[in-house]
Structure formats: structure tokens, C-alpha cells
MIDREN-463986 format. One record per residue (C-alpha): residue in three letters; x, y, z. Coordinates in steps of 0.2 Angstrom, whole numbers, plus 5000, padded with zeros to 4 digits. Layout:
<recs>
alaXYZ/...
</recs>
This chain:
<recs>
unk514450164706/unk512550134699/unk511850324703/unk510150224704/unk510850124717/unk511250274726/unk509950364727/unk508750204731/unk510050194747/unk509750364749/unk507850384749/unk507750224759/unk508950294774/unk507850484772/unk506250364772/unk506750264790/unk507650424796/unk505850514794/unk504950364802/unk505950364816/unk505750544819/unk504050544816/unk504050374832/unk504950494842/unk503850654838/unk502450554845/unk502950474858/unk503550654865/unk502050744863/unk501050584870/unk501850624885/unk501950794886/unk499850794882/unk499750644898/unk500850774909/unk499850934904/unk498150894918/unk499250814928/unk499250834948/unk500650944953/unk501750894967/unk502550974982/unk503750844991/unk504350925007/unk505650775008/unk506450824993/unk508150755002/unk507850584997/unk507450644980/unk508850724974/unk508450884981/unk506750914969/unk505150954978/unk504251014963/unk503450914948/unk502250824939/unk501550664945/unk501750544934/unk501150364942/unk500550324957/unk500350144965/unk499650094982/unk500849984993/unk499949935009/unk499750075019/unk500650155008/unk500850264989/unk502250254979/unk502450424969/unk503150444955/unk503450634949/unk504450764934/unk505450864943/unk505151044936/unk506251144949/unk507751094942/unk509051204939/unk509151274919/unk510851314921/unk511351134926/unk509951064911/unk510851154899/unk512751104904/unk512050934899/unk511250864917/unk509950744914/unk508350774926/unk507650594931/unk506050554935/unk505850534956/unk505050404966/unk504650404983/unk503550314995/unk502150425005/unk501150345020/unk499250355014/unk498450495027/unk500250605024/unk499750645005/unk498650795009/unk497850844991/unk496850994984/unk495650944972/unk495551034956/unk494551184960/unk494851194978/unk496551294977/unk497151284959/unk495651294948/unk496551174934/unk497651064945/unk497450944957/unk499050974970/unk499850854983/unk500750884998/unk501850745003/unk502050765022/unk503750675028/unk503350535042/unk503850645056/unk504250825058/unk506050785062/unk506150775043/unk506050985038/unk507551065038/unk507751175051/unk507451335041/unk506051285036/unk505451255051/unk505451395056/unk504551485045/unk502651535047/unk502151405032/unk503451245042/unk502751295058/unk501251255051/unk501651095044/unk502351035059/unk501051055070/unk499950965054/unk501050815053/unk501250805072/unk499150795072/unk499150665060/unk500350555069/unk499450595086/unk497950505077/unk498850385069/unk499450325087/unk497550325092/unk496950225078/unk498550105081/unk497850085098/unk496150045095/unk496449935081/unk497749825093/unk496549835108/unk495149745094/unk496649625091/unk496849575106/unk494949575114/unk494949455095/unk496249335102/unk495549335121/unk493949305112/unk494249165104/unk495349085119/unk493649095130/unk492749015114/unk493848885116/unk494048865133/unk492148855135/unk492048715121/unk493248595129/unk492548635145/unk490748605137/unk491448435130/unk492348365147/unk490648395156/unk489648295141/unk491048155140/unk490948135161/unk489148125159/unk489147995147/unk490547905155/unk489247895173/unk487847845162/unk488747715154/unk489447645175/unk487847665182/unk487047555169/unk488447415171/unk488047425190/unk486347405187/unk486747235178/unk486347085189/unk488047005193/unk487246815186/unk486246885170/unk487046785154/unk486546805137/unk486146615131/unk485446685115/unk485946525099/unk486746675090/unk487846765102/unk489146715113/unk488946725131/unk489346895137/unk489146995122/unk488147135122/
</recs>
């Protein structure tokens, strides 16, 4: 075989085989430096996400009323990573007002940190619950949907004074429209028995009886 040959096939494999991991290189530590000011978050449903209540958040996108959080686990266990476990990336959905967050500076001085509250407090486990720390949260989340009912409230007492509103409006308006149309409808009976029961019109351009 053409040693030339070779080594060109050589070089050119080294060369893509550099490339390549020179692509990946960057793309890894483009992450890493995106993940490195990112908010930390504390899930306290980490049963719907695969047991991880620890990470880094890595998207977020507004549903609604709702977030969708997207997070690095970075609880998992090293033991299980290194027997080969693959840690995915969690995604769970967080109603707005239950995302309670610590601006950078106000507890961590570094990073922002985000609480994810579970809808209800049903939702703890029951350890945790009892804990000092749980206790607490409960009686938070239970505050939060005790205003959540108020807010519920007003907004469909507003929905319903709208509808009554409008029902009224209208009723008024064909009301408004009957009384005009019964007006006209006298105007026009009182002017035809006014009419002298003789009177023709012998007008050369109009037949008789036209108005």
C-alpha cells in the first residue's frame, strides 16, 4: 500500500477527530458557562420528577396561569452516576403565585433561588410535614390558595355582574325600540284617520290613491 496514501487518510481522520472534539469541547463549556449564574431550584414535588428537588434551571416558559420549569438535577446520587445512570433534565409545571423566588442578594448573594410550592399541601410527604421547615410551608401554600379562592371569587362575581350587565343593556334597547316602533305605528293611524274618507288625488301624474 502507497504509505502516502496512508498517512493522508491518517491526518484526515486525526484532523475531523480533532474538529469534532473541539465542537463538542464547546458546546459543553457553553453550557456549563449558561448554567454557572443560573437560578437554583428547590422542587418540593420532586415525586413527579423522578425524585430530584435540587438543580439548576435551565428554561422557563409561561403557560396561562402557569410556568413550565425546566431544571439539572444536581442531588443526584454519585454512586448511581457513576454505575453509568444517565441524570435527565426535569420538567415540571408550577402555577405562577406558587413559584416563590429569592432575588440574588436577598438570600443567596450570587443566586436567584426558586421555591416550587406543590398546588395543595396534600402534596408533602408526611415527614416533611412534620418538620419545623413543612410546617411552615404548609401553612404558606394553604395562604396562598386561601387567596387564590378570594381572587377566584371576585374575578367571577365581575363575570357575572358583566353578563347581567349586558342582559339589562339589552333588554333596555329592545325595550327602548318597541316603545319608538309603537310610537311611530300611532302616528302613522292617527294620520290615516285624519284623512277625509272622500279626498282623491286627481293629480295627471299619479294614480288615484297613491300617496
Amino acid at each position: 500500500m502507497n504509505l502516502g496514501l496512508v498517512f493522508t487518510i491518517l491526518f484526515f481522520v486525526l484532523t475531523v477527530l480533532g474538529i469534532v472534539t473541539y465542537a463538542v469541547y464547546l458546546i459543553v463549556s457553553r453550557e456549563k458557562k449558561k448554567w454557572e449564574n443560573s437560578n437554583i431550584i428547590l422542587n418540593f414535588m420532586p415525586q413527579f420528577c423522578d425524585g430530584y428537588a435540587i438543580g439548576i434551571e435551565v428554561n422557563s416558559k409561561k403557560i396561562g396561569d402557569r410556568e413550565l420549569i425546566t431544571y439539572q438535577s444536581t442531588d443526584a446520587d454519585n454512586k448511581e452516576v457513576d454505575l453509568g445512570k444517565k441524570v435527565e433534565l426535569q420538567t415540571i409545571p408550577i402555577g405562577n403565585n406558587k413559584i416563590i423566588t429569592h432575588s440574588c442578594g436577598n438570600l443567596s448573594s450570587r443566586r436567584t433561588i426558586k421555591f416550587l410550592l406543590p398546588p395543595d399541601a396534600s402534596y408533602f410527604s408526611k415527614e416533611f410535614r412534620e418538620t419545623l421547615f413543612g410546617k411552615a410551608l404548609v401553612k404558606l401554600t394553604e395562604e396562598i390558595n386561601a387567596e387564590n379562592v378570594v381572587v377566584d371569587t371576585l374575578l367571577n362575581k365581575n363575570k357575572v355582574e358583566d353578563k347581567l350587565l349586558k342582559r339589562v343593556e339589552g333588554k333596555e334597547r329592545v325595550e327602548e325600540y318597541i316603545t319608538h316602533d309603537e310610537e311611530l305605528n300611532s302616528q302613522i293611524l292617527k294620520k290615516v284617520l285624519d284623512t277625509p274618507k272622500n279626498q282623491t288625488n286627481t293629480s295627471p301624474d299619479r294614480y288615484p290613491g297613491r300617496i
